[in-house]
DSSP file (Angstrom, degrees, kcal/mol; ACC not computed):
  #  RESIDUE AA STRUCTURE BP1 BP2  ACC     N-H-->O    O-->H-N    N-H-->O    O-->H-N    TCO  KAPPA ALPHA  PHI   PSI    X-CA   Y-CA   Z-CA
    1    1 A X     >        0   0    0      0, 0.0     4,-1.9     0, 0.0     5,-0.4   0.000 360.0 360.0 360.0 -31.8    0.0    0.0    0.0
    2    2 A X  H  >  +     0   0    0      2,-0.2     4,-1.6     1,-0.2    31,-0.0   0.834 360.0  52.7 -95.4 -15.0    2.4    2.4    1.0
    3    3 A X  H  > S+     0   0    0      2,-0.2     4,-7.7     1,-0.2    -1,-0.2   0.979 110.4  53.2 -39.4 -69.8    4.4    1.7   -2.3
    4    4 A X  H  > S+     0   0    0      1,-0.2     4,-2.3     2,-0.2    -2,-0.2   0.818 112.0  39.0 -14.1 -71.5    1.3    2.3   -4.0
    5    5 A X  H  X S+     0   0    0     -4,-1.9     4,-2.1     2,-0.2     5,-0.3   0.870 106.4  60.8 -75.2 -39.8    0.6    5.6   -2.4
    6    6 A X  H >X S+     0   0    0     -4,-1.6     4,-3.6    -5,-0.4     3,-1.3   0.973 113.4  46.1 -54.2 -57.1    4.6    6.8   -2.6
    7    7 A X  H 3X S+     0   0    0     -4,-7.7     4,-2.1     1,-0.2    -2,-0.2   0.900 114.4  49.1 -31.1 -55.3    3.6    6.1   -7.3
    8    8 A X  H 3X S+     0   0    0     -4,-2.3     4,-1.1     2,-0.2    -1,-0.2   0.678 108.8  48.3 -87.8 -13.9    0.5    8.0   -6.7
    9    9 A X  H XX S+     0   0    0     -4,-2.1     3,-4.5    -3,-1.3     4,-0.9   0.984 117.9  44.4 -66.4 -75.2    2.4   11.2   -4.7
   10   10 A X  H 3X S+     0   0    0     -4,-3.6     4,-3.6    -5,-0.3     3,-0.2   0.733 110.5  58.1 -49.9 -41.1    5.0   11.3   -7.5
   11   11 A X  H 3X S+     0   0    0     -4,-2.1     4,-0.8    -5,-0.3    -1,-0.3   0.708 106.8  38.3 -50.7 -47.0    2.6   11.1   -9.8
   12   12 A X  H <X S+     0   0    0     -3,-4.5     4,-1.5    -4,-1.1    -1,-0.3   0.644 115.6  52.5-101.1  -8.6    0.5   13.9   -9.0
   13   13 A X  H  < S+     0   0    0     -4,-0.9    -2,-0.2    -3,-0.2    -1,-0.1   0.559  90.8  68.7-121.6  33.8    3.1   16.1   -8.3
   14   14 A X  H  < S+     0   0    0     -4,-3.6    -2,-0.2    -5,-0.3    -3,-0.1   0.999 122.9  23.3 -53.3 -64.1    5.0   15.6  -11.4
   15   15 A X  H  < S+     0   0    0     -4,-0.8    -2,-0.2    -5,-0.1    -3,-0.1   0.775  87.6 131.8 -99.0 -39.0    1.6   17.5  -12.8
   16   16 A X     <  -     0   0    0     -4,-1.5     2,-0.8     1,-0.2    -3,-0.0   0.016  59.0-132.0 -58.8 132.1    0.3   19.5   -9.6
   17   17 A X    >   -     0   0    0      1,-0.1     3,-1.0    35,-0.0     4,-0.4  -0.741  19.7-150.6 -69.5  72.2   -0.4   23.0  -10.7
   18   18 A X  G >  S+     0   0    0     -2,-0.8     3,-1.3     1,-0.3    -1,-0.1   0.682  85.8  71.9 -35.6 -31.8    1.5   25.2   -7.9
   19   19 A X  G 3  S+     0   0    0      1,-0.3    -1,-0.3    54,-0.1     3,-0.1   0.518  87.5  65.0 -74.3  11.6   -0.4   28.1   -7.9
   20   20 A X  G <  S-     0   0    0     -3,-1.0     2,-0.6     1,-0.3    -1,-0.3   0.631 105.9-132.3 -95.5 -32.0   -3.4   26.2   -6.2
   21   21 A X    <   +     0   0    0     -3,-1.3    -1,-0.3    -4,-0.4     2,-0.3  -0.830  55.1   1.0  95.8-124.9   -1.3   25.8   -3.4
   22   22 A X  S    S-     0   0    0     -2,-0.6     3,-0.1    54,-0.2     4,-0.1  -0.901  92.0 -89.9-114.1 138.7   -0.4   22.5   -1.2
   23   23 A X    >   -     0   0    0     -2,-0.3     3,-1.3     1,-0.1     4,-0.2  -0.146  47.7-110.7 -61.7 121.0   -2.3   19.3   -2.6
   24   24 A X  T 3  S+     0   0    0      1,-0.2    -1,-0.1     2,-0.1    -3,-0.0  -0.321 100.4  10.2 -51.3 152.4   -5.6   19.4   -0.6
   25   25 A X  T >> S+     0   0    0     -3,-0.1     3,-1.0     1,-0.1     4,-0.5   0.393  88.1 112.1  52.8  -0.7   -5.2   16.0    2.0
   26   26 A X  H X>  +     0   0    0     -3,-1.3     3,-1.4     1,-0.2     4,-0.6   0.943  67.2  70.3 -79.5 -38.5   -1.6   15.3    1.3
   27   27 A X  H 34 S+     0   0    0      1,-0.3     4,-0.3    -4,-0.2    -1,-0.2   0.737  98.2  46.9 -53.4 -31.5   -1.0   16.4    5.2
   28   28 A X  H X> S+     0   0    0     -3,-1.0     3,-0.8     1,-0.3     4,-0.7   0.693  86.4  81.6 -94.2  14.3   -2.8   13.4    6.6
   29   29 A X  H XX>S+     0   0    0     -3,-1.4     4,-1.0    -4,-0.5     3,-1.0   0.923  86.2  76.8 -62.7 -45.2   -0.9   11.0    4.3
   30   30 A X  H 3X5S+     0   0    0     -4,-0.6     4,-2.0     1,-0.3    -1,-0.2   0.793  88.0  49.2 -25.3 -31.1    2.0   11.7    7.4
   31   31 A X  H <45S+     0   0    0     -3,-0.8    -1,-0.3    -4,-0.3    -2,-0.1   0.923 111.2  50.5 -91.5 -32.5    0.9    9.9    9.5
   32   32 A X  H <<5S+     0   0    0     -3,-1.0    -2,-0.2    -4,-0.7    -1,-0.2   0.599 117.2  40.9 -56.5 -37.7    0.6    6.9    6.9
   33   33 A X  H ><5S-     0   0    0     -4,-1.0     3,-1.0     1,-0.2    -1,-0.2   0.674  82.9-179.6 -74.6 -35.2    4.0    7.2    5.7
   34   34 A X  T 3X<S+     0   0    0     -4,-2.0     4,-0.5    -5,-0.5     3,-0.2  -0.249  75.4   3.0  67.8-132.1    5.6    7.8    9.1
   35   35 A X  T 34 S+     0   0    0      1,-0.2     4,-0.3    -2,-0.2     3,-0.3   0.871 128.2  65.1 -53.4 -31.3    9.9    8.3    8.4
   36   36 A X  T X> S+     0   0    0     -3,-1.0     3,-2.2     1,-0.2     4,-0.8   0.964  87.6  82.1 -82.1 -49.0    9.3    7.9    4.2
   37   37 A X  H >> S+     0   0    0      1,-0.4     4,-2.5     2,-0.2     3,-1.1   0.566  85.0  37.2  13.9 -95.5    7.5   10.9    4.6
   38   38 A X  H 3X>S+     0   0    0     -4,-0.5     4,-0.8    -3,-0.3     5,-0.5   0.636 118.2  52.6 -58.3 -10.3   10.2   14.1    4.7
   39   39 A X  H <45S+     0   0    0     -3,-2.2    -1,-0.2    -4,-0.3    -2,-0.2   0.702 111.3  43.2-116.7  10.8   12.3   12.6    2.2
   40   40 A X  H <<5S+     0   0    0     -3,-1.1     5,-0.5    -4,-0.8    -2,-0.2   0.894 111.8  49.6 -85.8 -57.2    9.6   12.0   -0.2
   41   41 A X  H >X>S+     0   0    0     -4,-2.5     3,-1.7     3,-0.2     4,-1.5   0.899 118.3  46.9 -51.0 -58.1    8.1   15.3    0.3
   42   42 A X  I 3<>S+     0   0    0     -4,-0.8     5,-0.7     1,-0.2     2,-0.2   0.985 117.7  40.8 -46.9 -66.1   12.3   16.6   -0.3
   43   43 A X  I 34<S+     0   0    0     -5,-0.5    -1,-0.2     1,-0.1    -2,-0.2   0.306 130.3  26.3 -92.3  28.4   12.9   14.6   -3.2
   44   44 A X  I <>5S+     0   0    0     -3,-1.7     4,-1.4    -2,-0.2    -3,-0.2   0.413 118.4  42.7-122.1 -78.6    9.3   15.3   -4.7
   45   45 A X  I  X5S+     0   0    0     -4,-1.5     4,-3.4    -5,-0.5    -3,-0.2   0.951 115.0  43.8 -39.9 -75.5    7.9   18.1   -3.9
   46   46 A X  I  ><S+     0   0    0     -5,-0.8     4,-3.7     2,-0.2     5,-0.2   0.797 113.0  51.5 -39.4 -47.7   10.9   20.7   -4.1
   47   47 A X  H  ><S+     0   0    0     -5,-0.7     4,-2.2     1,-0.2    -1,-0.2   0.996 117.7  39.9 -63.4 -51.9   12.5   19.3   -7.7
   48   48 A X  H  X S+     0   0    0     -4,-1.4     4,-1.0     1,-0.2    -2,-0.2   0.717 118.9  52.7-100.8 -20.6    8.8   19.6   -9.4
   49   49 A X  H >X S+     0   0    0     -4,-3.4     4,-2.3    -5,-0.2     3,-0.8   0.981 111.7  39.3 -54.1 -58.9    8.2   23.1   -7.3
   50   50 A X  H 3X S+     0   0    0     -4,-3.7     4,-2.4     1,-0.2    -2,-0.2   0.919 118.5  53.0 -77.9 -32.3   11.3   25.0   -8.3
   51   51 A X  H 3X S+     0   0    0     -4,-2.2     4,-0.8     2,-0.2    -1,-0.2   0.723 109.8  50.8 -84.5   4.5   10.8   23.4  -12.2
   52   52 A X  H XX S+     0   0    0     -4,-1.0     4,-1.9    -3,-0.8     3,-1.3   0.974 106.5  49.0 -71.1 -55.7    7.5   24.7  -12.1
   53   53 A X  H 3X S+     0   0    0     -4,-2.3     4,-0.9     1,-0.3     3,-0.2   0.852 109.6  57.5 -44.5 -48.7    8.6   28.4  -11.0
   54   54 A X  H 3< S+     0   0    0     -4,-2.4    -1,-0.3     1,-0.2    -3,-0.2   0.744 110.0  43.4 -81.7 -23.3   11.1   28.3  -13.8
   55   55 A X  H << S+     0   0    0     -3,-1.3    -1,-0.2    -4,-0.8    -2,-0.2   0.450 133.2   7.7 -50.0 -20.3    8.4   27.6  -16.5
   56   56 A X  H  < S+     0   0    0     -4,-1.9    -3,-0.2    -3,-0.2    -2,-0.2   0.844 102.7  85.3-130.6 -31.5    6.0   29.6  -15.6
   57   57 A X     <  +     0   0    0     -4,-0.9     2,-0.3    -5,-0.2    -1,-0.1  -0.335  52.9 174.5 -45.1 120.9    6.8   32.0  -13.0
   58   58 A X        -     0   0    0     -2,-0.1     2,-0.6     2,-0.1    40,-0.1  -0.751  34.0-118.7-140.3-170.6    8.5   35.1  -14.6
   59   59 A X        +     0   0    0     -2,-0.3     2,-0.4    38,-0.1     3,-0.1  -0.999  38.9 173.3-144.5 119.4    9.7   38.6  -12.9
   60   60 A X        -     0   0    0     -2,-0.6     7,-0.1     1,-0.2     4,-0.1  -0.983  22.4-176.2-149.4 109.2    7.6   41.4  -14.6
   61   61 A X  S >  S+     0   0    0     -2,-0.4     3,-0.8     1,-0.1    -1,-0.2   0.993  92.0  53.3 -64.9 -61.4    7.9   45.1  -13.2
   62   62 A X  T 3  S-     0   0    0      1,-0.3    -1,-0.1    -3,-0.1    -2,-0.0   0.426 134.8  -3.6 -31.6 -53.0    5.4   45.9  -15.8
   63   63 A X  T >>  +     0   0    0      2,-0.0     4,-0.7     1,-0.0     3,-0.7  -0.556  63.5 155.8-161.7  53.5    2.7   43.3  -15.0
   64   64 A X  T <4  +     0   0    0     -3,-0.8    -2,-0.1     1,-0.2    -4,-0.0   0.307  67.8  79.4 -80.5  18.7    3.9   41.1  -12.2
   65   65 A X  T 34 S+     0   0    0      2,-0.2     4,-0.3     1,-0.1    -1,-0.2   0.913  81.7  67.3 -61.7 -51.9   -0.2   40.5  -11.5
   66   66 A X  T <4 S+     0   0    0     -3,-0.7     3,-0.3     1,-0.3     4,-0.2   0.763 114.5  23.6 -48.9 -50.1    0.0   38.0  -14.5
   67   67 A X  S  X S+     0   0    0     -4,-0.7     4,-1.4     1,-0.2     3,-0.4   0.343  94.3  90.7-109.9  11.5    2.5   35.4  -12.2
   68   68 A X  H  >>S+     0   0    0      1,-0.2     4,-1.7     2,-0.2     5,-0.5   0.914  80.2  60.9 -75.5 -14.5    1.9   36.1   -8.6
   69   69 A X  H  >5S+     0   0    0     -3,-0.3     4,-2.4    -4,-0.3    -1,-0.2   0.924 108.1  45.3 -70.4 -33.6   -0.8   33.6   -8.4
   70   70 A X  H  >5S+     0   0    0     -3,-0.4     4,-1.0    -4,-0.2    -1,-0.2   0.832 116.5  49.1 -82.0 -29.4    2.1   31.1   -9.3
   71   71 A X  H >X5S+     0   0    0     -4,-1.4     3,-1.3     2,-0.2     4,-1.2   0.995 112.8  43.8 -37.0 -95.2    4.2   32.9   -6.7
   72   72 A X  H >X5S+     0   0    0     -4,-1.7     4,-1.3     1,-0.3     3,-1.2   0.905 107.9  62.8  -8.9 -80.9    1.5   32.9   -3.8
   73   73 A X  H 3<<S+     0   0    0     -4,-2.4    -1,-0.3    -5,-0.5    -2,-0.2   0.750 108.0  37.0 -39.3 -47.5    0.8   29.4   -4.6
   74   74 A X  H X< S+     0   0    0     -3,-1.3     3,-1.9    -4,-1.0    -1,-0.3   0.940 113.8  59.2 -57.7 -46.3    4.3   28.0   -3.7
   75   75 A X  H X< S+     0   0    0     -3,-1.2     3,-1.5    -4,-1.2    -1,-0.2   0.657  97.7  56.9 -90.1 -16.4    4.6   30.3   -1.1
   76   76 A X  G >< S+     0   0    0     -4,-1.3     3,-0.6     1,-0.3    -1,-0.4   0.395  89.2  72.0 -80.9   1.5    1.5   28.9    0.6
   77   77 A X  G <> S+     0   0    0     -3,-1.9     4,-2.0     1,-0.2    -1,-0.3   0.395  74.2  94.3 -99.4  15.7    3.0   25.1    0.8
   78   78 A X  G <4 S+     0   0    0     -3,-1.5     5,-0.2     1,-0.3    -1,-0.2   0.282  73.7  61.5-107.9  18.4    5.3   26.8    3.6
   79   79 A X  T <4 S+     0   0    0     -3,-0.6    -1,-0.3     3,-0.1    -2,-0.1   0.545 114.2  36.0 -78.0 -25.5    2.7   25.6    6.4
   80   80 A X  T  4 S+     0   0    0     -4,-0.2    -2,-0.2    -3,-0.2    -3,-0.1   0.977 133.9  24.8 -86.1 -48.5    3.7   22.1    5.1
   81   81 A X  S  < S-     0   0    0     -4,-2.0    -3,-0.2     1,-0.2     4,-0.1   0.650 108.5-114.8 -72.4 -44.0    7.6   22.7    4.4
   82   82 A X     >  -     0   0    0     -5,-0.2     4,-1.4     2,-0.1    -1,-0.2   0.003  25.8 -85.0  60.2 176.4    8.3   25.4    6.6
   83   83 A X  H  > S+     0   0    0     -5,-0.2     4,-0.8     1,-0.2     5,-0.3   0.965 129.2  53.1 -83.2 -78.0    9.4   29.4    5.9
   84   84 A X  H  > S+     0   0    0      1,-0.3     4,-1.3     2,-0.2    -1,-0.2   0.554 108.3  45.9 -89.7 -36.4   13.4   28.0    5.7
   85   85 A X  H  > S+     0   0    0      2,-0.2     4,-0.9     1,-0.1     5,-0.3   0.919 119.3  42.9 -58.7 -84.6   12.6   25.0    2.8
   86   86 A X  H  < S+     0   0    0     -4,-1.4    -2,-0.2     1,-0.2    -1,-0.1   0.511 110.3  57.2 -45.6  -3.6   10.4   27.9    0.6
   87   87 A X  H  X S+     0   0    0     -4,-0.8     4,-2.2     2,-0.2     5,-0.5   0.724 109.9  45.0 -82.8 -61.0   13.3   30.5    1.4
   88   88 A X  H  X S+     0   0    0     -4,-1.3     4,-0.7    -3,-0.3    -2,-0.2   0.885 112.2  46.4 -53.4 -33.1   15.6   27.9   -0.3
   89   89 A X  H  X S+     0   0    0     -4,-0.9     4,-3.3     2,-0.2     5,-0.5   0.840 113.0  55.3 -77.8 -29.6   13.1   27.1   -3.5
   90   90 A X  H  >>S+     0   0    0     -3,-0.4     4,-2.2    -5,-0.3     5,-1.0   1.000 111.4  42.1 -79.7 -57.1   12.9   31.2   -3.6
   91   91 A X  H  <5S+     0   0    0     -4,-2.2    -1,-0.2     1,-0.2    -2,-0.2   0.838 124.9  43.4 -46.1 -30.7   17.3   31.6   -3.8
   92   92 A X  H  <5S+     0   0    0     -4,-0.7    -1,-0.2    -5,-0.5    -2,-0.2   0.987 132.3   8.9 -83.1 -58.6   17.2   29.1   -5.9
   93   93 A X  H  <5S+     0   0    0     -4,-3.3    -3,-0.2     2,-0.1    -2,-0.2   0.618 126.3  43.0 -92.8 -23.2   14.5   29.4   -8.4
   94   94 A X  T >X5S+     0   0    0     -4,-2.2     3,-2.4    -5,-0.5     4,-1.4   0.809 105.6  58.6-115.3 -89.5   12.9   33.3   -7.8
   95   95 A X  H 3><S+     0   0    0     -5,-1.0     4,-0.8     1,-0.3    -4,-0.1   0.385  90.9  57.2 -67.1  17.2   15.9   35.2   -7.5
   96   96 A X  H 3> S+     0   0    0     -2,-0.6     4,-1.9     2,-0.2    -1,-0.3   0.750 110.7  45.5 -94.8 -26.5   17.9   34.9  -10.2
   97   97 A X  H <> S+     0   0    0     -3,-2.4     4,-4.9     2,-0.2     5,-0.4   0.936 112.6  51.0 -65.2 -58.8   15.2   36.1  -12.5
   98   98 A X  H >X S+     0   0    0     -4,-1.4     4,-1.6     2,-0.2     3,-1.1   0.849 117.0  46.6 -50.2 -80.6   14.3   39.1  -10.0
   99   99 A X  H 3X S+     0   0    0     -4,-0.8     4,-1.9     1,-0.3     5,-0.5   0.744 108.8  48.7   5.9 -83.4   18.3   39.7  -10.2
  100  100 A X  H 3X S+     0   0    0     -4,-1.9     4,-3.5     1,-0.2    -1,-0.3   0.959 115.6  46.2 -47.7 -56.5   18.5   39.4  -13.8
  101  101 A X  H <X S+     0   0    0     -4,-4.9     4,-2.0    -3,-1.1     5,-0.3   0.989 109.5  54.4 -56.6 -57.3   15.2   42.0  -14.0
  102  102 A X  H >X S+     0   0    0     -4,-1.6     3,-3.7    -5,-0.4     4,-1.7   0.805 116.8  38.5 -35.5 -84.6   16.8   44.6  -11.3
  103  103 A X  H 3X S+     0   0    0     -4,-1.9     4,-2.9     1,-0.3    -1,-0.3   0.708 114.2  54.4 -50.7 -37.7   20.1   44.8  -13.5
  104  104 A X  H 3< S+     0   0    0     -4,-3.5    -1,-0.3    -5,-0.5    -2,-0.2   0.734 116.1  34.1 -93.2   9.0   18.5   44.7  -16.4
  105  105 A X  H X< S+     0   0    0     -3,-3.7     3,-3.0    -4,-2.0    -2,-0.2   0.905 109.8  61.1 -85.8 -49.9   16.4   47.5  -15.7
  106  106 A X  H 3< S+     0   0    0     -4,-1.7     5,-0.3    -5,-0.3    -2,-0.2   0.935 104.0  64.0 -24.8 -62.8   19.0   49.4  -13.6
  107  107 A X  T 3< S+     0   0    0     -4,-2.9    -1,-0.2    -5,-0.1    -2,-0.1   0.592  74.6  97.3  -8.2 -57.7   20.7   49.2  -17.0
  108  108 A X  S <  S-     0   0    0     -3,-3.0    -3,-0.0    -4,-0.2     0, 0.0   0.050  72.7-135.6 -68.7 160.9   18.4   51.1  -19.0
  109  109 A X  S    S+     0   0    0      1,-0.1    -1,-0.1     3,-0.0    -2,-0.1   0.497 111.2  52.2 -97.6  -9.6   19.5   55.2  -19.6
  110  110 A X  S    S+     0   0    0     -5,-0.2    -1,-0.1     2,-0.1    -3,-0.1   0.301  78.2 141.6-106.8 -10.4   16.0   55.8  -18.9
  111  111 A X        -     0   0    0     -5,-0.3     2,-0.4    -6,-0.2    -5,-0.1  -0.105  47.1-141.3 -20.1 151.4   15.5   53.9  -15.3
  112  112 A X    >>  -     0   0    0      1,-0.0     4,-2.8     0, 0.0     3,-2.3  -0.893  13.4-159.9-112.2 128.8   13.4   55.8  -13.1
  113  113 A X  H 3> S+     0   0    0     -2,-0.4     4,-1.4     1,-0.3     5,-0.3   0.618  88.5  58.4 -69.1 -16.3   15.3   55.1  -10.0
  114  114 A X  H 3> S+     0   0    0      3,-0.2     4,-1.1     2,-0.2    -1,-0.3   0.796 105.0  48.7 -79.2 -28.0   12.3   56.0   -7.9
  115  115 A X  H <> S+     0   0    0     -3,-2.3     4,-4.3     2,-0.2    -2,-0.2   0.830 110.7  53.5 -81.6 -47.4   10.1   53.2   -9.7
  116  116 A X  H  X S+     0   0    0     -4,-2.8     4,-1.9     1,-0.2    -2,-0.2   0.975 112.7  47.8 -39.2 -51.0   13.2   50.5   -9.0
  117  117 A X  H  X S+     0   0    0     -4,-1.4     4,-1.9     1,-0.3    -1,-0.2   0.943 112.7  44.1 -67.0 -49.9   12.9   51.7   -5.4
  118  118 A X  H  < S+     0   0    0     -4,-1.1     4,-0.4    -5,-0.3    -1,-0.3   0.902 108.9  54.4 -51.6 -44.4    9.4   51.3   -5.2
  119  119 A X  H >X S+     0   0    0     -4,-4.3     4,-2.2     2,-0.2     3,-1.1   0.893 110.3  53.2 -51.1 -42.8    9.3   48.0   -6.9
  120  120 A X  H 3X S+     0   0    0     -4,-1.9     4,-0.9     1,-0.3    -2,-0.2   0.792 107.1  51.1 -28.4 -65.5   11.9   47.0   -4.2
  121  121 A X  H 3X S+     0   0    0     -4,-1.9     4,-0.8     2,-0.2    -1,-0.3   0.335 106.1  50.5 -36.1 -28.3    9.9   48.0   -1.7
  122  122 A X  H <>>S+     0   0    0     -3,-1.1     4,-1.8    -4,-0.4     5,-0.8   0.924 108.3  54.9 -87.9 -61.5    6.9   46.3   -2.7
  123  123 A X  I  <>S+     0   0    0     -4,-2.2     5,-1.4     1,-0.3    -2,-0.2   0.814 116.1  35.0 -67.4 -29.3    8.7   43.1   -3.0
  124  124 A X  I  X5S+     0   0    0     -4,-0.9     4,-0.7    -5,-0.2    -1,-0.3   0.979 121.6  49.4 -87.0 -44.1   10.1   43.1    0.5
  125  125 A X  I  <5S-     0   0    0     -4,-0.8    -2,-0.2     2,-0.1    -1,-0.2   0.116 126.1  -0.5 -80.3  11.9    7.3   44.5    1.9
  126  126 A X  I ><5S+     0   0    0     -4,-1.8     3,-1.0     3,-0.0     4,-0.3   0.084 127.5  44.6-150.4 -57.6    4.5   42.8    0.8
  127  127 A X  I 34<S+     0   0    0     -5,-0.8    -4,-0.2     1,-0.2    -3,-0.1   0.857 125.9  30.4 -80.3   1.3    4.9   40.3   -1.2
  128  128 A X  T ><<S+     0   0    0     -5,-1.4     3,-4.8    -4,-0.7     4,-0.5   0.226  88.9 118.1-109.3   8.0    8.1   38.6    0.7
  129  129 A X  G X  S+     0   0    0     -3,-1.0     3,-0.7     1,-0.3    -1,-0.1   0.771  75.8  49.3 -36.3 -55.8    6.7   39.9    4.5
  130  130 A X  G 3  S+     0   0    0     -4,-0.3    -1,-0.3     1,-0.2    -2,-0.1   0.439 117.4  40.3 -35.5 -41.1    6.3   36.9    5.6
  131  131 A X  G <  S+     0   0    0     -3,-4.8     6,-0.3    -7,-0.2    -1,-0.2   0.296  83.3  86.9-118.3   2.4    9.4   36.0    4.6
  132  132 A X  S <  S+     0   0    0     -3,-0.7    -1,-0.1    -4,-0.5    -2,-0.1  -0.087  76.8  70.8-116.6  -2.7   11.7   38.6    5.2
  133  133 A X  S    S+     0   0    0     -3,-0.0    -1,-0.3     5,-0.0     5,-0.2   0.395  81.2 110.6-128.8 -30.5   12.5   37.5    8.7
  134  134 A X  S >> S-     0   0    0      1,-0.2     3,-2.6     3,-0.1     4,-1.9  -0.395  70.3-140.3 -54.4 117.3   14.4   34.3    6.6
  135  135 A X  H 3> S+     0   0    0      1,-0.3     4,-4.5     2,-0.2    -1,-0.2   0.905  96.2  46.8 -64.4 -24.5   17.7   34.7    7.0
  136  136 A X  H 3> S+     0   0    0      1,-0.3     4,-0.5     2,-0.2    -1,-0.3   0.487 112.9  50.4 -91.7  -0.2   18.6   33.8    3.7
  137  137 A X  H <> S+     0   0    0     -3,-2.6     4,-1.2    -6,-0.3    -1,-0.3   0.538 101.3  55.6 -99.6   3.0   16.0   35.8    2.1
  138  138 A X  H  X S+     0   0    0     -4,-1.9     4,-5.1     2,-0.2     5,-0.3   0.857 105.7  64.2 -93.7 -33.7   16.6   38.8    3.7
  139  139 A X  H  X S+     0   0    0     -4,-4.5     4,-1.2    -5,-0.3    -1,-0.2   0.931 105.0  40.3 -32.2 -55.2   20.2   38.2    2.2
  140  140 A X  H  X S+     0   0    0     -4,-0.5     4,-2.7     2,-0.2    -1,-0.2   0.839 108.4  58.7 -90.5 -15.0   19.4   38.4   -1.0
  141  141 A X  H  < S+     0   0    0     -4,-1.2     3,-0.5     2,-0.2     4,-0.2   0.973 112.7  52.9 -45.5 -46.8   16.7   41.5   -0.6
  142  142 A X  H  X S+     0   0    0     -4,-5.1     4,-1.4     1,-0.3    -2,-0.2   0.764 101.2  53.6 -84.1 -14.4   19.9   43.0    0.7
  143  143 A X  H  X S+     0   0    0     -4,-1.2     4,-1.5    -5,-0.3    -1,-0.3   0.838 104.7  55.1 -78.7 -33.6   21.8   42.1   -2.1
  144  144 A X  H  X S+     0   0    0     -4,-2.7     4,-1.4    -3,-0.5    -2,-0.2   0.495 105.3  55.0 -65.9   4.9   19.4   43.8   -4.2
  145  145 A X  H  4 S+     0   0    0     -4,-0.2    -2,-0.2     2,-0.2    -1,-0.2   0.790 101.9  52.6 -94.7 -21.8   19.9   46.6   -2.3
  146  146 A X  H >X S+     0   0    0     -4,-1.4     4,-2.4     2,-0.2     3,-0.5   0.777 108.4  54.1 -51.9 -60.8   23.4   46.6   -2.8
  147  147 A X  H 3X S+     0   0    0     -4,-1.5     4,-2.1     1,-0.3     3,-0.2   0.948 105.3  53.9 -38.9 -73.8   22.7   46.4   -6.6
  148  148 A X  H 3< S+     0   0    0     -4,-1.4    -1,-0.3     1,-0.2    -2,-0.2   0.455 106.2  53.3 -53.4 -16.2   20.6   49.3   -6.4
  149  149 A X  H <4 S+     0   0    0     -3,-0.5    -1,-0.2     2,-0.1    -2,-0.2   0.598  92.8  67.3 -76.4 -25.8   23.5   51.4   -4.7
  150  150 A X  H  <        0   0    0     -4,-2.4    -2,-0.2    -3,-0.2    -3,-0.1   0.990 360.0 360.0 -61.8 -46.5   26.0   50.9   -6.9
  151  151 A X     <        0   0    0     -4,-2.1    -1,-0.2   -38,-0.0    -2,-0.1   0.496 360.0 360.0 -53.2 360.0   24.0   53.0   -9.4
């Protein structure tokens, strides 16, 4: 049975749609699994999270409306995972794109450095609030902050 069940996990979240959030009922599978548990959930969950965020997930000053859902949705499995796992899918998977947008806006001869800042600001302070208290996200906020001083 519990084989069974470990096939039917992978199975569905090879396909589970993140922005829905954490598979309704997969919590009380725990108790069923016992020890297999965390390293299924690690060696399931996390790979087929972060290659969802890198297909669909994108970092848009413009229109960042369009992906927050897909955003949100991961961010909500960090009742199941905890804030320090979903800090780790975010370094991994999230901030190299935000990166890559910062610089390549910064870039521009036309920036308005007042919109960067704001965007900045939004990102630590609402949508990463929550998260912000992680040590290893607040790192890399601060590394965009860094970014944004050099200019």
């Amino acid at each position: 049975l519990v084989a069974d069940v470990k096939r039917k996990f992978r199975q569905l979240i090879d396909v589970w749609e993140f922005e829905r959030g954490t598979v309704p009922g997969l919590k009380q599978w725990e108790d069923v699994l016992g020890s297999q548990w965390r390293p299924l959930i690690m060696s399931h969950v996390l790979p087929s999270m972060g290659r969802y965020l890198r297909a669909n997930f994108r970092v848009d000053p413009a229109d960042q409306e369009l992906y927050l859902p897909i955003l949100t949705g991961v961010m909500r499995w960090n009742r199941m995972l905890g804030d320090a796992i979903i800090a780790e899918v975010l370094v991994q998977d999230v901030f190299p794109m935000w990166y890559d947008k910062l610089q390549e806006w910064l870039a521009l001869g036309e920036a308005d450095l007042q919109e960067v800042a704001e965007w900045y600001s939004w990102w630590r302070g609402v949508l990463l609030k929550d998260m912000v208290n992680v040590k290893t996200v607040r790192v890399e906020l601060d590394k965009g902050m860094q970014i944004m001083n050099i200019v």
